[in-house]
C-alpha positions as CSV (number, residue, x, y, z in Angstrom):
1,X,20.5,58.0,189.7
2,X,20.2,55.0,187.5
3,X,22.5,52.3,187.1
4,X,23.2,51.3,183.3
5,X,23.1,47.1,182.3
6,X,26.3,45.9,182.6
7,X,25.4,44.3,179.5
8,X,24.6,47.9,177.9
9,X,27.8,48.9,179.2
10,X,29.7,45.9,177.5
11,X,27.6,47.0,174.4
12,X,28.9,50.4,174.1
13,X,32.4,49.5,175.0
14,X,32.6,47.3,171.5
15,X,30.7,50.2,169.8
16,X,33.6,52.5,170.8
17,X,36.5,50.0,170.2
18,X,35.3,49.5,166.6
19,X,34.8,52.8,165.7
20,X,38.5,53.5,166.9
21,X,39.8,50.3,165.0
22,X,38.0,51.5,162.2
23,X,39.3,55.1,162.6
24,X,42.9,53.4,163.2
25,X,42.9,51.6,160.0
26,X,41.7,54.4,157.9
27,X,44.4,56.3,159.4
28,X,47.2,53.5,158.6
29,X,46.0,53.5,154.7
30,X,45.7,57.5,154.9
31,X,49.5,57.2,156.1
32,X,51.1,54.4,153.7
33,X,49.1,56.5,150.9
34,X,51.1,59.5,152.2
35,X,54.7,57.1,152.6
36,X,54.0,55.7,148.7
37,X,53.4,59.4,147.4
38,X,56.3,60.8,149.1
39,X,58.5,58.0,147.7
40,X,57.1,58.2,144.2
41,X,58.1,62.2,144.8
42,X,61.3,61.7,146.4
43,X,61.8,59.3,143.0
44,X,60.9,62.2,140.8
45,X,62.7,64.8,142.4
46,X,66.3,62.2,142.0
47,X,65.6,61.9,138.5
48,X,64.5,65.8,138.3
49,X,68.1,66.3,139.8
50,X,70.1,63.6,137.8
51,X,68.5,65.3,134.4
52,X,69.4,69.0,135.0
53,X,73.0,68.1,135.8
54,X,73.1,66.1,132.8
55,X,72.3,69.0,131.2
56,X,74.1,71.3,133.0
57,X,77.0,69.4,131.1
58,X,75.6,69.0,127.8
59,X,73.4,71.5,126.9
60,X,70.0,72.5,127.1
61,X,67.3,70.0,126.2
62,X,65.6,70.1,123.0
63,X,61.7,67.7,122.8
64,X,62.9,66.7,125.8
65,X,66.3,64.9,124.6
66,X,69.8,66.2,124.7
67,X,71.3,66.9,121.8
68,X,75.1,66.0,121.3
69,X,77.8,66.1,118.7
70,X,77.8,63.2,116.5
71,X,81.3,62.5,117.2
72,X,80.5,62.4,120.8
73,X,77.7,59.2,120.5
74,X,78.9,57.9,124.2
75,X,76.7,60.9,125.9
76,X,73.8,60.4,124.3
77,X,72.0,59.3,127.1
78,X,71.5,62.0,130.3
79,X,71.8,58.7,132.8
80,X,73.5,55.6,132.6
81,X,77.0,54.5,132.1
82,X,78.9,53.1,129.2
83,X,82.6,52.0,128.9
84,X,84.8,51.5,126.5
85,X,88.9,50.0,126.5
86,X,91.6,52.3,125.7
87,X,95.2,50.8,125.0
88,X,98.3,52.6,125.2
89,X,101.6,51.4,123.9
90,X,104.9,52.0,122.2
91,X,107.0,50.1,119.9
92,X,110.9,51.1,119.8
93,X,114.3,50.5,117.9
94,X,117.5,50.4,118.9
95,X,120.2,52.7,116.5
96,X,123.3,50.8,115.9
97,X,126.3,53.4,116.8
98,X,127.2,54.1,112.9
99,X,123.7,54.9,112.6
100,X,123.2,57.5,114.9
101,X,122.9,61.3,114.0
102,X,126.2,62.8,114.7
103,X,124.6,65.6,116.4
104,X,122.8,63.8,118.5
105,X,124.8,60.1,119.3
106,X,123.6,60.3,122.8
107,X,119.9,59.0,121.5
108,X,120.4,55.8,121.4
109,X,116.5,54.4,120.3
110,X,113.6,55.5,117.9
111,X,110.4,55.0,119.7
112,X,106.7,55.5,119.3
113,X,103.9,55.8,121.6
114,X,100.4,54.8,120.7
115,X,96.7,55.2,122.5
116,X,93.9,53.0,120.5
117,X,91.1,50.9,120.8
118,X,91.1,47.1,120.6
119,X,90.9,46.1,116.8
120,X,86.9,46.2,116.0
121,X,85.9,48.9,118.5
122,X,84.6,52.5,118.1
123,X,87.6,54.2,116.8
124,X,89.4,56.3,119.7
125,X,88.3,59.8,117.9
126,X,84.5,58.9,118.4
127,X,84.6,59.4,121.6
128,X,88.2,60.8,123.0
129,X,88.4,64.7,121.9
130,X,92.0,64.8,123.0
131,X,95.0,63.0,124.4
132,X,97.6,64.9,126.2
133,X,101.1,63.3,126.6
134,X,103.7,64.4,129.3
135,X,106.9,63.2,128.8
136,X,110.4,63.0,130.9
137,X,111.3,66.4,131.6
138,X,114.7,65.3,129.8
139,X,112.5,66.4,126.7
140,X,112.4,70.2,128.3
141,X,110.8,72.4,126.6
142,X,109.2,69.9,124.4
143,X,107.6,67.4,127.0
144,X,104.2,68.3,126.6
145,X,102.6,67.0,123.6
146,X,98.6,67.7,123.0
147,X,96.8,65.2,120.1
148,X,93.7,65.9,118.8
149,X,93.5,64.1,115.8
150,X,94.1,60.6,114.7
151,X,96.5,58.9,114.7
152,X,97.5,59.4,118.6
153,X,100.8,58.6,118.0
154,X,104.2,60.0,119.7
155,X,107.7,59.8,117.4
156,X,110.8,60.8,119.7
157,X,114.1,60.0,120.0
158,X,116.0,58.7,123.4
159,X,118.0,57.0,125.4
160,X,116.1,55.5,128.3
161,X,112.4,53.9,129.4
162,X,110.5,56.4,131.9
163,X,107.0,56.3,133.0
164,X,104.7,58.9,130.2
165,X,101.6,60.8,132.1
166,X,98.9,61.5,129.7
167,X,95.3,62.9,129.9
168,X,92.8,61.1,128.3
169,X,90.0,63.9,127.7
170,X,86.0,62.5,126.8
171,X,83.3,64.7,125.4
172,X,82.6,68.0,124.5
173,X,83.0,68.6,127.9
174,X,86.3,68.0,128.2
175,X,86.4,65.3,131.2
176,X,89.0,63.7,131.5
177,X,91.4,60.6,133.4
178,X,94.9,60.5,134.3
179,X,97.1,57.2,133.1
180,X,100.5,56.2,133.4
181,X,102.1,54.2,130.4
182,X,105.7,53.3,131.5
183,X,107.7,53.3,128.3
184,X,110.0,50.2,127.8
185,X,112.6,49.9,125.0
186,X,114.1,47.0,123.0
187,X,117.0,45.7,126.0
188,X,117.9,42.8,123.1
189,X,119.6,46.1,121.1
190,X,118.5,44.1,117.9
191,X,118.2,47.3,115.5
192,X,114.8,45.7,114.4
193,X,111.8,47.4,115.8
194,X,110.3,46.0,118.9
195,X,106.7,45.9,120.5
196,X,107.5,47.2,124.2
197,X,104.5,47.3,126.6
198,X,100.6,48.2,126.8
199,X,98.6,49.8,129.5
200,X,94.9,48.3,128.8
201,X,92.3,51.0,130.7
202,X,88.9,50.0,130.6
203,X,87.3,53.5,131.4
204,X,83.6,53.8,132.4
205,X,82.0,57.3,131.6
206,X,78.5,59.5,132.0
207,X,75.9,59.8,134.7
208,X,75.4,57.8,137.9
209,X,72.3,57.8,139.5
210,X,71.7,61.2,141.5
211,X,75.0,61.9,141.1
212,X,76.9,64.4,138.9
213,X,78.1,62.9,135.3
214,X,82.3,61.8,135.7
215,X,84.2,59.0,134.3
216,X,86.4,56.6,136.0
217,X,88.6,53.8,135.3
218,X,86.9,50.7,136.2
219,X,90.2,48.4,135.6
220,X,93.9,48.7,134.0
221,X,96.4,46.2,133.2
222,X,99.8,46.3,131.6
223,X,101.3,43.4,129.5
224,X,103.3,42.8,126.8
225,X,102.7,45.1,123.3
226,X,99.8,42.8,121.4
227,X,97.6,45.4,119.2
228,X,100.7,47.9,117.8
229,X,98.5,50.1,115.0
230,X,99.7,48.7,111.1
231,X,101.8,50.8,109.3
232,X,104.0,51.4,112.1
233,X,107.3,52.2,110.5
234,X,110.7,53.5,112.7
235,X,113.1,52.8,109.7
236,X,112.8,56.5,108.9
């Protein structure tokens, strides 16, 4: 039996350790090429997914854009989000006692609830199909109001301030957000007509990334009545 060179031995030993470093590092690159085209396919299949549910909620695709009702421009896109600031408000006037209907003396004010935009925004109908106004249930069977049309305005008669639930509905697909508006009357009893208060809601709508489209209200704040719509008249 012969005995191999230690040198030859020492030889051999390198020859193997850098054909397995080589074979390691091939196998490395072989496995970060498989990470990078999993992640560019895991990246694919999100926006895959985000797509079809925005068009699950508006409509099929035509040349690979979705098509949506011109009056409707904030759903354009399939992904991203927009907002937009919605005010609601009301304006009131006290009825001096020898003013009052005879039939009705217990209403005491005239008062008028409004939902807008700030003055040089998109105009509420361009992208709010609906607004639907629930008031005190004082105003049984009449306390559900629906508006689909500008102006979004609410004329009643009454005799005290509550809190008004309404449904602001966006899109063709009828999604909507809940807000309260708490109405407040003229306490001076002036008989001249009186801004009361304003809910600001700054509502943020479509599709967040792999996640279904919905809107939400990003921020709300109530102050005094500043934007009450022109031509506002409670005389009559």
């Amino acid at each position: 039996m012969s005995i191999v060179p230690a040198d030859q031995v020492d030889k051999a030993k390198e020859a193997i350790s850098r054909i397995l470093d080589e074979e390691k590092e091939y196998k490395i690159r072989e496995l970060n090429l498989v990470t990078e085209r999993l992640r560019q396919t895991e990246d694919t299949l999100d926006k895959l997914r985000s797509y079809l549910l925005g068009c699950m909620y508006t409509g099929i695709p035509e040349e690979t854009k979705v098509i949506v009702p011109k009056r409707y421009p904030i759903f354009e896109d399939d992904i991203g989000v927009k907002s937009r600031r919605v005010i609601i408000g009301n304006v009131s006037k006290y009825i001096p006692a020898d003013q009052r209907d005879k039939h009705s003396d217990q209403f005491t004010y005239k008062w008028l609830l409004y939902v807008r935009t700030p003055p040089g925004d998109p105009p509420l109908e361009t992208f709010v199909s609906k607004v639907v106004v629930k008031l005190d249930p004082s105003y049984l069977p009449n306390d559900i109001i629906e508006l689909t049309d500008t102006p979004f305005e609410v004329r009643r008669r009454g005799w005290g301030e509550f809190p008004v639930q309404l449904k602001l509905y966006f899109g063709h697909d009828d999604r909507e957000v809940d807000v309260t508006h708490n109405l407040t009357l003229d306490t001076s009893f002036s008989g001249v007509q009186t801004p009361g208060s304003e809910t600001i809601v700054d509502v943020e709508f479509g599709c967040y990334q792999n996640e279904m489209p919905r809107n939400r209200i990003s921020d709300i704040k109530r102050t005094n009545a500043r934007t009450v719509p022109p031509n506002v008249d409670l005389s009559k």
